[in-house]
Structures are given as C-alpha cells and as structure tokens.
MARFITOR-709768 format. One record per residue (C-alpha): residue number from 1; residue in three letters; chain; x, y, z. Coordinates in steps of 0.2 Angstrom, whole numbers. Layout:
// residues N
NODE   n res chain    xx    yy    zz
NODE NUM ala     A     X     Y     Z
...
// end
This chain:
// residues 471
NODE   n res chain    xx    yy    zz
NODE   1 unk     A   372   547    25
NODE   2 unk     A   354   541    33
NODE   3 unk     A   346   546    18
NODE   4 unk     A   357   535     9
NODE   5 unk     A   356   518    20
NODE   6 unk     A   337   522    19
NODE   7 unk     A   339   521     1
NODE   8 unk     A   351   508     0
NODE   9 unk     A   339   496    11
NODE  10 unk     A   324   501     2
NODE  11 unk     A   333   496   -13
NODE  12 unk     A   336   480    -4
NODE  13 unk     A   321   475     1
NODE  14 unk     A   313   476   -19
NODE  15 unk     A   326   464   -24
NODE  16 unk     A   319   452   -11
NODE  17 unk     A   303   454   -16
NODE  18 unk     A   304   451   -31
NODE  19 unk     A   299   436   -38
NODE  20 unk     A   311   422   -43
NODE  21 unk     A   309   410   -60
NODE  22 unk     A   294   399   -64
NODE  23 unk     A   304   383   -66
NODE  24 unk     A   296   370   -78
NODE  25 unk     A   307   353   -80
NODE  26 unk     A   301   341   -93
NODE  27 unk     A   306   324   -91
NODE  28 unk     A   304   311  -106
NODE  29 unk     A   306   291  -103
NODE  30 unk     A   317   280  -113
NODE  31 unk     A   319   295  -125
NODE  32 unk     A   334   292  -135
NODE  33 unk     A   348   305  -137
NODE  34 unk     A   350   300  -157
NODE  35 unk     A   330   301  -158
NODE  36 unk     A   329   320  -157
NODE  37 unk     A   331   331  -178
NODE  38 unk     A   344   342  -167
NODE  39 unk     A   355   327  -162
NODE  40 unk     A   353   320  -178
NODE  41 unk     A   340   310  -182
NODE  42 unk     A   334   311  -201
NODE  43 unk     A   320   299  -197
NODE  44 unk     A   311   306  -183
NODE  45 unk     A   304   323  -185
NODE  46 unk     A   305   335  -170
NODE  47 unk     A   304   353  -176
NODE  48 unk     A   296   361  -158
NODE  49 unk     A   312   353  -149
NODE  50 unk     A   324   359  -162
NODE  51 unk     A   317   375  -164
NODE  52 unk     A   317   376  -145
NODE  53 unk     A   337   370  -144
NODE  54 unk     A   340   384  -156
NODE  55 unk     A   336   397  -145
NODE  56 unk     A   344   388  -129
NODE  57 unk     A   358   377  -123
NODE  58 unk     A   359   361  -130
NODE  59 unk     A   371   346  -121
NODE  60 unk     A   381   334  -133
NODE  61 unk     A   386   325  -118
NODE  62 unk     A   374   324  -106
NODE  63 unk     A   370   309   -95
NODE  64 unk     A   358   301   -84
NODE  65 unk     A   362   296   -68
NODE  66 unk     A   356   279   -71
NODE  67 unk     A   354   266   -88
NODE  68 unk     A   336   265   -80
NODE  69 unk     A   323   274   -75
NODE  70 unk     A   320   274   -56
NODE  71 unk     A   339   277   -51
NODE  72 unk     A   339   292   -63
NODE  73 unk     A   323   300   -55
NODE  74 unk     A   332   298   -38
NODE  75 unk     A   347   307   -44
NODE  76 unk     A   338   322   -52
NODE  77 unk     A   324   324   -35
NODE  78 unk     A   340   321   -23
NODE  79 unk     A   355   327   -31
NODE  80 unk     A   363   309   -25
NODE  81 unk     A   368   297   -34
NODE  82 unk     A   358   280   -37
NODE  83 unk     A   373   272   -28
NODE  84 unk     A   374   281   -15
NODE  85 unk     A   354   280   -11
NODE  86 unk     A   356   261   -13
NODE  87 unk     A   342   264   -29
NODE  88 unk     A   353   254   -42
NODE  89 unk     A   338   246   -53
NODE  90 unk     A   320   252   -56
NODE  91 unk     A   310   248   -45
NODE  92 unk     A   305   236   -39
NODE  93 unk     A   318   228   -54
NODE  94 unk     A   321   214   -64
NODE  95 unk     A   324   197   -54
NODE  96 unk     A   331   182   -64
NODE  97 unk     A   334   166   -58
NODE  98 unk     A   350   155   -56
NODE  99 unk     A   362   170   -60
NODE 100 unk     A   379   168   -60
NODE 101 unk     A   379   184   -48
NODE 102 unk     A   368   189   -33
NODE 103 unk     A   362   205   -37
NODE 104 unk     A   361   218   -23
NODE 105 unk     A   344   222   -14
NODE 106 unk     A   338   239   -18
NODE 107 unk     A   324   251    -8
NODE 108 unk     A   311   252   -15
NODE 109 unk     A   304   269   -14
NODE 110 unk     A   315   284   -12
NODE 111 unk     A   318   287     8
NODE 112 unk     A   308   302    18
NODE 113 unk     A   325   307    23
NODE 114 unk     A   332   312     6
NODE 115 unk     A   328   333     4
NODE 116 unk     A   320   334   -14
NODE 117 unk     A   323   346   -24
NODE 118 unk     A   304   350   -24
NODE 119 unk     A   304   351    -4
NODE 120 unk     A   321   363    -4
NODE 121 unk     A   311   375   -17
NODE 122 unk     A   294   373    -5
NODE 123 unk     A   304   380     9
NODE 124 unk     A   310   394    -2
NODE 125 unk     A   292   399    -7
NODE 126 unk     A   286   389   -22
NODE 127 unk     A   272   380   -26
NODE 128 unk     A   274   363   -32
NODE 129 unk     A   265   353   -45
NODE 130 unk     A   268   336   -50
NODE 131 unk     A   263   326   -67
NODE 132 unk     A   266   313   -76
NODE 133 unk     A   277   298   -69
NODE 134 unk     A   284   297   -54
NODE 135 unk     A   289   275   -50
NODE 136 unk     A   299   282   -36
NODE 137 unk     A   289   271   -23
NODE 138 unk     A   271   264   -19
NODE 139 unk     A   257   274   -12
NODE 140 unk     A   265   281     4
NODE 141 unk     A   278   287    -7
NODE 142 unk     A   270   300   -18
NODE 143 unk     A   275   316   -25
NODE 144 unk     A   263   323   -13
NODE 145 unk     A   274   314     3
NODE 146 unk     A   292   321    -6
NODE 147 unk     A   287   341    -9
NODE 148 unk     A   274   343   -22
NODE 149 unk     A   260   352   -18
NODE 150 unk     A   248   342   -32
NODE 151 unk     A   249   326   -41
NODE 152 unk     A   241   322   -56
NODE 153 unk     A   246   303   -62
NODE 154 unk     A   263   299   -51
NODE 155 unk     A   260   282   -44
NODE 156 unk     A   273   266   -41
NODE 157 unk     A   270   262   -58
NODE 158 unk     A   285   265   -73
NODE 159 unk     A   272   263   -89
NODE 160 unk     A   256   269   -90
NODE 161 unk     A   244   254   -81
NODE 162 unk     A   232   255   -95
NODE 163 unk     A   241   261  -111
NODE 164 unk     A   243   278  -119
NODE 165 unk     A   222   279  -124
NODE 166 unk     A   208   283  -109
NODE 167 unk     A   202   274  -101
NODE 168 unk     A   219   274   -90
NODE 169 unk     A   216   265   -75
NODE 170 unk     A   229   278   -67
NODE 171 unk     A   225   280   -49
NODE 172 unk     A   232   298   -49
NODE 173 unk     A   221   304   -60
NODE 174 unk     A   202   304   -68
NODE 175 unk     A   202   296   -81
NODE 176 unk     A   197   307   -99
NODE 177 unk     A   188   304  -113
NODE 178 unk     A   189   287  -122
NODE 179 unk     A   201   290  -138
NODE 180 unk     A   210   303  -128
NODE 181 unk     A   229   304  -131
NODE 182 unk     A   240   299  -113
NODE 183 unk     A   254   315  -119
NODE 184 unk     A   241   325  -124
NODE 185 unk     A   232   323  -107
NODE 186 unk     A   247   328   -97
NODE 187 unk     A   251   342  -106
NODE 188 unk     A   230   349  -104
NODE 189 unk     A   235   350   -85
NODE 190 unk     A   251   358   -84
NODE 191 unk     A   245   371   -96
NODE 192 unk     A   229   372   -83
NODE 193 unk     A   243   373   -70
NODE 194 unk     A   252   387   -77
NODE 195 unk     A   240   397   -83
NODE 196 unk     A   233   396   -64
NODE 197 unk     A   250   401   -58
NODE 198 unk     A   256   413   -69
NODE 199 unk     A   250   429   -59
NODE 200 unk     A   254   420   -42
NODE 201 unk     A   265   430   -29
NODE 202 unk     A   273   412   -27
NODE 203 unk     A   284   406   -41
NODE 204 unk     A   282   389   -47
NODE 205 unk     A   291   373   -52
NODE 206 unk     A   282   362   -61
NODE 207 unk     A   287   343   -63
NODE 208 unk     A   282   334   -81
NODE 209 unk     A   286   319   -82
NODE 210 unk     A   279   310   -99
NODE 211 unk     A   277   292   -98
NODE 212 unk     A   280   293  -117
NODE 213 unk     A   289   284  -126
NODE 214 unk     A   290   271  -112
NODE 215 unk     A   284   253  -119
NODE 216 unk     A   269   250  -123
NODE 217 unk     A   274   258  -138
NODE 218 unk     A   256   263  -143
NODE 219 unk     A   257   274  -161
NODE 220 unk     A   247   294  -159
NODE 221 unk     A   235   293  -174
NODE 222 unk     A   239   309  -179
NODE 223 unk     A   256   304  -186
NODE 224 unk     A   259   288  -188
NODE 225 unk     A   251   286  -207
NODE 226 unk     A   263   301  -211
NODE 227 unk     A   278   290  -203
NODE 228 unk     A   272   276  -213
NODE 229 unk     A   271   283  -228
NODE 230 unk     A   290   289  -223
NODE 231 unk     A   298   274  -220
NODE 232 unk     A   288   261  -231
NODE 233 unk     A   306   263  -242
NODE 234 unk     A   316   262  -229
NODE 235 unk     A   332   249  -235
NODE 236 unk     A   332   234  -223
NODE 237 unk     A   344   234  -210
NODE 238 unk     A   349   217  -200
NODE 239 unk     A   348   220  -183
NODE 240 unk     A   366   223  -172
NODE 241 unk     A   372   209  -161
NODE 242 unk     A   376   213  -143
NODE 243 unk     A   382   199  -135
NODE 244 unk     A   365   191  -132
NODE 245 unk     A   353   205  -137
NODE 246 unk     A   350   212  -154
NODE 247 unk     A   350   229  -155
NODE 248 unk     A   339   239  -170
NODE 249 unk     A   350   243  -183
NODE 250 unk     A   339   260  -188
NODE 251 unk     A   327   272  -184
NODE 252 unk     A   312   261  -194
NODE 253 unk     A   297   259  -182
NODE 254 unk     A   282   270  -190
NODE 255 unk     A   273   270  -170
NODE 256 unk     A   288   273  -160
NODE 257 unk     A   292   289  -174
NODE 258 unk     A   275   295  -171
NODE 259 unk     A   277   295  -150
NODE 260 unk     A   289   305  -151
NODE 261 unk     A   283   318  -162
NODE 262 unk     A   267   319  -152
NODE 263 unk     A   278   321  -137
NODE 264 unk     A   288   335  -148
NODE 265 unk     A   272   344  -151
NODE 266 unk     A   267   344  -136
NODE 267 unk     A   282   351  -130
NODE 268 unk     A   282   364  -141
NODE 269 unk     A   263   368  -135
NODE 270 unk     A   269   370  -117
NODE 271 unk     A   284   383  -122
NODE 272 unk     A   270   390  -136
NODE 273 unk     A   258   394  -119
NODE 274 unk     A   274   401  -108
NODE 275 unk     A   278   414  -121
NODE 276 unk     A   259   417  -124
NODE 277 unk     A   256   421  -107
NODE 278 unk     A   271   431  -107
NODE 279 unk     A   282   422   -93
NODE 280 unk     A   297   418  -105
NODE 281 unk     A   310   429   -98
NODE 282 unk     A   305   423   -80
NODE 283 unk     A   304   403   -83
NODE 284 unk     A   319   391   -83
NODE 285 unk     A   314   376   -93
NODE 286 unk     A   324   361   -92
NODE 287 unk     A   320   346  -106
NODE 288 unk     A   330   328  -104
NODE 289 unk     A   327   311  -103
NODE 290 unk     A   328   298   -90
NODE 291 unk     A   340   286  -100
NODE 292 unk     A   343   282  -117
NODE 293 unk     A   334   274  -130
NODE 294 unk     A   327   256  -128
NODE 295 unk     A   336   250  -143
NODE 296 unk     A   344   232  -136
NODE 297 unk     A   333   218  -132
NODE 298 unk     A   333   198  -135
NODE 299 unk     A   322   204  -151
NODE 300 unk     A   324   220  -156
NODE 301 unk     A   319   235  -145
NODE 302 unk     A   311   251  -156
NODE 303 unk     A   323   263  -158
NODE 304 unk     A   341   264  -164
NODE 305 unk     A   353   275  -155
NODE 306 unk     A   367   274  -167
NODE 307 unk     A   380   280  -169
NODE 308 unk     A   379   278  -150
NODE 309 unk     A   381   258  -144
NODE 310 unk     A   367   249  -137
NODE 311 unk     A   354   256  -125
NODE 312 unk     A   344   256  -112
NODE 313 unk     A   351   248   -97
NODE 314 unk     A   366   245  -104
NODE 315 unk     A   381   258   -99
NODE 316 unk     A   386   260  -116
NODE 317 unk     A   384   276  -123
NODE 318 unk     A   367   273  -128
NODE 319 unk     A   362   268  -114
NODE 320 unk     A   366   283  -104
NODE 321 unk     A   370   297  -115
NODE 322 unk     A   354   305  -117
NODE 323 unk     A   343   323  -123
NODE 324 unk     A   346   341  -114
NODE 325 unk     A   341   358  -116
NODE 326 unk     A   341   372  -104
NODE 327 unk     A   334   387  -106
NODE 328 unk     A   339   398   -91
NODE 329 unk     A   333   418   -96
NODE 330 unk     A   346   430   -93
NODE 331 unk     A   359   417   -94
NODE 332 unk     A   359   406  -109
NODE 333 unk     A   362   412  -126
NODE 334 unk     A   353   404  -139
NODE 335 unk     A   361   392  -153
NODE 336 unk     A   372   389  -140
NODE 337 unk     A   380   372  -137
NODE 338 unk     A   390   365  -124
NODE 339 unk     A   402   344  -124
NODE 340 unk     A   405   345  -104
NODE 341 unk     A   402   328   -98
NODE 342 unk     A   385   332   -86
NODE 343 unk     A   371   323   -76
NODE 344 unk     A   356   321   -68
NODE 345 unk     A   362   324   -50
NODE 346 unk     A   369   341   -56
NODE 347 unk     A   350   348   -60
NODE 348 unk     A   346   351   -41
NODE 349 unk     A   361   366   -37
NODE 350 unk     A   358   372   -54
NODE 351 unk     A   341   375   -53
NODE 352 unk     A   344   383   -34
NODE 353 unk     A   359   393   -42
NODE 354 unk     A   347   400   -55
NODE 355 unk     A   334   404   -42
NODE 356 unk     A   347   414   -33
NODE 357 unk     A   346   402   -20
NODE 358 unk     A   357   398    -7
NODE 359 unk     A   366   378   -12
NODE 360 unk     A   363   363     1
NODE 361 unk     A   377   352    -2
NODE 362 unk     A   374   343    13
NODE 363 unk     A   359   337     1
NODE 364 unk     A   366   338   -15
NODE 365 unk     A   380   330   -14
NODE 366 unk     A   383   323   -27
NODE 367 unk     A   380   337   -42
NODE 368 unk     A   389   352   -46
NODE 369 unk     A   379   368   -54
NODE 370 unk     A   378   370   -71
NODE 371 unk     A   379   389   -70
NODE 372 unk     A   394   394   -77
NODE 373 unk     A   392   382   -91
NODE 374 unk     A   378   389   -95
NODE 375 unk     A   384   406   -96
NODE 376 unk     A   401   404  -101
NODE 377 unk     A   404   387  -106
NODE 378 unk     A   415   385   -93
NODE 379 unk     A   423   369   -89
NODE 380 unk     A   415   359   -71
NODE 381 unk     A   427   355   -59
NODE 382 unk     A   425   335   -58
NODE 383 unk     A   436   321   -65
NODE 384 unk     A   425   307   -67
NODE 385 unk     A   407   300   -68
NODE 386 unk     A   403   283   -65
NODE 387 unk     A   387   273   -67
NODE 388 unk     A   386   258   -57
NODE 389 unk     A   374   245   -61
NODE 390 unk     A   376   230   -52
NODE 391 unk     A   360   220   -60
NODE 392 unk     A   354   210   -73
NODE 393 unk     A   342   219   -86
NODE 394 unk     A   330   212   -98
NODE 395 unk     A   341   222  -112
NODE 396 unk     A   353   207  -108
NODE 397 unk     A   365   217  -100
NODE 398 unk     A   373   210   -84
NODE 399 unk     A   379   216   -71
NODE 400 unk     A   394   229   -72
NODE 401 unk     A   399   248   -72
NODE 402 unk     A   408   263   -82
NODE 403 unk     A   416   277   -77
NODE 404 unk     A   420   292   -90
NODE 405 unk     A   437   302   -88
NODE 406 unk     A   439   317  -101
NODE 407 unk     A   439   307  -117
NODE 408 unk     A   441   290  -108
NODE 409 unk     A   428   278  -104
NODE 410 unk     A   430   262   -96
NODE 411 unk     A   417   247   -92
NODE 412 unk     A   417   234   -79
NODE 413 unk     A   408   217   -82
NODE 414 unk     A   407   209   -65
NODE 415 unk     A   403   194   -68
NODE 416 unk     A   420   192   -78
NODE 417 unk     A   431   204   -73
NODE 418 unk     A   433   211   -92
NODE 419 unk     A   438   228   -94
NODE 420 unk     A   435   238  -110
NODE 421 unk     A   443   254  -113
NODE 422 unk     A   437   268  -127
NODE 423 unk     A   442   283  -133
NODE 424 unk     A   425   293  -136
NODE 425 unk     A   435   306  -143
NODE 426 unk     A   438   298  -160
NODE 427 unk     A   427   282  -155
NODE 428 unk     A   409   290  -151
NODE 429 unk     A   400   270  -156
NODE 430 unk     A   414   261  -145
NODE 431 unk     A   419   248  -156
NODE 432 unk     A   439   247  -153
NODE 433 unk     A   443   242  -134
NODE 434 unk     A   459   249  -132
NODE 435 unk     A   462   241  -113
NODE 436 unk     A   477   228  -119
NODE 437 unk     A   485   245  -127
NODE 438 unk     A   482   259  -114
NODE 439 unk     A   484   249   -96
NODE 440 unk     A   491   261   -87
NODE 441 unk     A   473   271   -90
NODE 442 unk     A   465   256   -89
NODE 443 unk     A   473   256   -69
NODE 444 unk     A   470   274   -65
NODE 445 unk     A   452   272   -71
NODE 446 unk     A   450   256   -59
NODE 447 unk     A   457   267   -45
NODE 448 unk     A   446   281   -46
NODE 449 unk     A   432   267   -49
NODE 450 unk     A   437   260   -31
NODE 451 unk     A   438   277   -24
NODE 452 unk     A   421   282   -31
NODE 453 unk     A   412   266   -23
NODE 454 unk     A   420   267    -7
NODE 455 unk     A   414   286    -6
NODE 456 unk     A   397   281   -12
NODE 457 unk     A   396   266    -1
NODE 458 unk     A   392   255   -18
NODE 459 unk     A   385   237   -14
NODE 460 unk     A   391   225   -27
NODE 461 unk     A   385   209   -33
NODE 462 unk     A   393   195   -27
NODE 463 unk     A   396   176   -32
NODE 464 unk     A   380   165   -31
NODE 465 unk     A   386   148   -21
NODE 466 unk     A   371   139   -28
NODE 467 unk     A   371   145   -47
NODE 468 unk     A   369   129   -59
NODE 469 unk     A   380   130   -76
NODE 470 unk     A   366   129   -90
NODE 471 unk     A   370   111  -102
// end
C-alpha cells in the first residue's frame, strides 16, 4: 500500500511538471469575416488560412465583442464586456459636434484593476510577449504595465503612425530597413520569439496583433500586380446605400486584396515555423479579428462583406461578425466547423481551460469556455449577446445596439427609438425587418436588452438640450 501511494504521488508530480501549451493568439484589424477563401471569398486569395482552417475548427458565427477596435481588445485581455468596462468606442473615439445625442464618456485606457489574461497566465508560469497593436491606452498603459513580459510596437496608437513601409515612427520598436513590409516586420519577431522559447521550461503566450489591414490601406508589392491583373474585368458594382453611408458593393480593391494576402502568408509562415520546430502538438493557436470589415463609409470603404450588412462600426452583421479558428491539439478535430453564436470575451476561460487551468470568473465574467465546443460541438449555456454602442462613428452609424437570440436579432437606434427585427436563420444579409410582424419577440428581446445593461451597468446616450436642427 506505501509502495503504491509512492507511486501514485510520483505519478502526480510528473503530470505537474509537465509543461502546458505554448499559446499563440493572432489578432487581425478590421479583417472581414466575408474576406477570408474559407468564408467565401472568391476575390481574395487566402490559401495558408484555408489550409490552416482545414486542419482546425472554424466559427461561422463568431463575434467581436465590440463594432470597433478598442472595446473588442478590452473584452478578449479582460474577459468583460466593453460595457461593462465603460470602453464603448476606440479610444480615444470619434467626437462630432451638435449631435442629436450626447454620447457617453469612455476611459481611456484599460484600468490597472482589470486582471488580463496575459497577467493570469504570468502567474501561472508563462512568459509573455507582446507585438503588434495594442490602442489599449497611452504610454503608462502598455502591454508591459498589463502582463507582458516584452513589447515590440504596442502604443496608444490604432494604425500604424507611419504607414505599413520603414521608416515607422513606431515608438515600440526600431525602426527596419527602408522598403520593409509593416506585416512582414512583425512576423520576423515573433518567429525570433518562438524560436527563442521553444525549448524554455516556461511555456509561452505570445500576443500578435497585425495592424493590417487597418486604414492606411497601403498595397504589399508582392501582390498587388497579381490582384490587378485579377480584378481589371471585374463587372462594375454601384455602391449599397446605408442610410447615409455607402457601403462597397464588392470585393474590387487591387491593394486592400494584396494586404490581406500578405497578412495570409504571413500567417501561414508563423504556423509553417511552429510545425518546423516541432511544437505543433503542444501550441494552441487562436486566429480572429477585432471587428468586421470596413466596408461602410460616407464614400465607399475598401472591402465588401456581403452577404453580410454593412461593416465596421455598425452592429449589423458585418460589422460584428467576424474570422476564427482555433486550433487547440488534442482537442479539435480538423475540417471541423462549429454555428454557436461565440465572442471575444469567451477567449480568456477558454485559453485557461485548455491550459488546464483553474477559471477566475470573478475576472472573466463575462465569457464562457469554448472547450466543449471545441471538442464536441456542444451547445454554450447563454441566451443572448448584446453589443452596445452608444456612439457616433465615422462609418455613419449612430448611436444604438443589438442583441442576438438563437436565430433572432434585434437593433436599437437611440436616437429614434426604431427597433428592427431579423431572422438570421433564413435572412443572413438582414434586409426584411420583421418587428411589425413578430412583436411579442420584439418585447422579449427589449427585456433581456434592459436586463443585460442593468447587469453590465451600460451608460447610454442621452438627449443633447443644445443640439441645433441642420436647415
């Protein structure tokens, strides 16, 4: 019997020791969910990322936590929704004058107190590296003050302060070569991180955030002629009116296609240098985006989203439905695809589940782990999502909010009240409001609204005494 507990604690003690996963998460901005071959684009040409899908999970209905940047990058560090940490609007947002709504004030820089999720996998006994973009808050603010060990081009900035080609005139990091490639820059050093890690006794979690394909929109030389040549045929297709914005009517810009097939191939070199180096099987590798595809603009943005509605900042579908694949080793299956309704805030108990450690959800509140949907497909306990963007955006969309319910979605615009109602089931593009028909969904979707924001603590925009009617 002592022989046995001696062997049984022996026993225990290995599986402590040993090491947990690497975890890379790969963060695009602005990337649309239409824009990747694997979603569907026949424009666009993604074959790392589809090929990398095919032997993972891949989300048909993902989300962001946010219809902009900031708010989702708060959610996926905090697990919290943007609501709830008062980060509703990018920082430090867009402030139009004589509004017919006061917009709430937002901070401006994600608060010490939140726990990251880089800070909760420190203290579990990982190494931490930062790169790319962080607009999270100004200097005192960094990556470096909220977990990361190192980081290499996180500022206060949300697009890169001196375009995609050196010289940068990014204060996070030295400058390269002039002609060099902003993507291809921030893919050098996390290969340099993880070929530096790879044989640590630590594991790692390494942080990439691309600025790509963030405006500027700056084409990569390397394929934008082939995208040229590509859509030089291309039928004309008159632009989509949404109320005061036009949104592009097709995936026809030569230099936004060749971003993201830069960022694509660089993607695929990252995975390429994991499997090289042997660390597959013990590396979860998360890929998304931070909202959808800046589609919707006064003038045309560069991308088209369809069949999804609008885009950035807007909280129609494609402004919030965006890009994910996990792969998670021992536990996705690959070619596998999963429709449950998922988002940002849920990556923080997923990636401590997968660690095989312990959940905080005194810290992550607001996300549920991903786990058994991974594995199983199974289905997440949770009723609702609801995005809440109570400001103006230079996508012209006002300010308003939408709450999903299994096939139901519904939007608020605050400035008139209007409620829309669709049936995403049978009405992915949103184009037949059903509220006059369905009102008693209408109601119960209003009442888990009111539920949500008195949970969340939501502030709302509120009449503006001295806004003057335009003549």
């Amino acid at each position: 019997m002592k022989l046995f507990s001696i062997l049984m604690c022996a026993v225990f003690l290995s599986l402590n020791a040993a090491k947990k996963p690497n975890v890379v998460f790969i963060l695009v901005d602005d990337l649309g969910w239409a824009d990747l071959g694997c979603n569907g684009s026949k424009q666009y040409e993604t074959p790392y990322l589809d090929k990398f899908a095919a032997a993972s999970m891949r989300f048909t209905d993902a989300y962001a936590g946010g219809s902009v940047c900031s708010p989702t990058r708060a959610a996926i560090m905090t697990g919290k929704s943007p609501a709830r940490l008062k980060i509703t609007d990018w920082i430090p947002g867009y402030r139009p004058k004589n509004t017919k709504l006061l917009y709430p004030k937002i901070h401006n820089e994600l608060p010490y107190k939140e726990v990251t999720i880089a800070e909760s996998l420190k203290k579990n006994g990982y190494k931490t590296m930062f790169i790319g973009k962080w607009h999270l808050g100004g200097e005192k603010f960094y990556p470096e003050q909220q977990g990361f060990d190192g980081n290499i081009g996180g500022h206060h900035k949300g697009s890169p302060p001196g375009g995609y080609y050196a010289p940068y005139k990014n204060p996070k990091m030295t400058s390269g070569p002039d002609g060099e490639y902003l993507p291809d820059r921030l893919t050098n050093e996390s290969i340099k991180y993880i070929e530096k890690e790879k044989d640590s006794e630590k594991p790692f979690f390494l942080y990439l955030c691309y600025y790509t394909v963030h405006t500027p929109i700056q084409a990569s030389k390397r394929h934008v002629d082939h995208y040229k040549k590509k859509m030089a045929d291309l039928p004309k297709v008159n632009p989509i009116v949404e109320r005061d914005g036009k949104t592009l009517g097709s995936q026809s810009n030569p230099a936004y296609a060749s971003m993201v097939t830069a960022m694509d191939e660089n993607v695929g070199r990252i995975v390429s240098k994991i499997k090289e180096l042997g660390i597959l099987d013990e590396t979860i590798i998360i890929f998304t985006s931070d909202n959808g595809g800046l589609s919707t603009k006064k003038s045309v943005g560069p991308t088209c989203n369809l069949p999804l509605r609008a885009g950035k900042g807007w909280c129609y579908e494609g402004g919030i439905r965006v890009p994910l694949i996990i792969h998670a080793p021992g536990v996705t299956k690959g070619g596998t695809t999963s429709s449950q309704p998922v988002t940002s805030m849920d990556f923080f108990p997923t990636i401590l589940e997968l660690a095989g450690l312990k959940k905080e959800p005194e810290n992550h509140v607001d996300g549920k782990s991903l786990v058994n949907v991974l594995k199983k497909d199974q289905k997440i306990q949770r009723d609702y999502l609801v995005w809440h963007y109570p400001h103006y955006h230079g996508s012209t969309w006002r300010p308003g909010a939408a709450i999903r319910s299994g096939k139901w979605k519904m939007i608020e615009f605050f400035e008139t009240g209007k409620k829309e109602l669709y049936n995403l089931e049978n009405d992915l593009g949103e184009s037949k409001d059903l509220a006059e028909k369905f009102p008693e969904i209408v109601k119960d979707l209003t009442d888990k609204m009111a539920v949500w924001r008195k949970e969340n603590s939501a502030e709302m925009a509120r009449p503006n005494p001295d806004y003057k009617k335009k003549k």
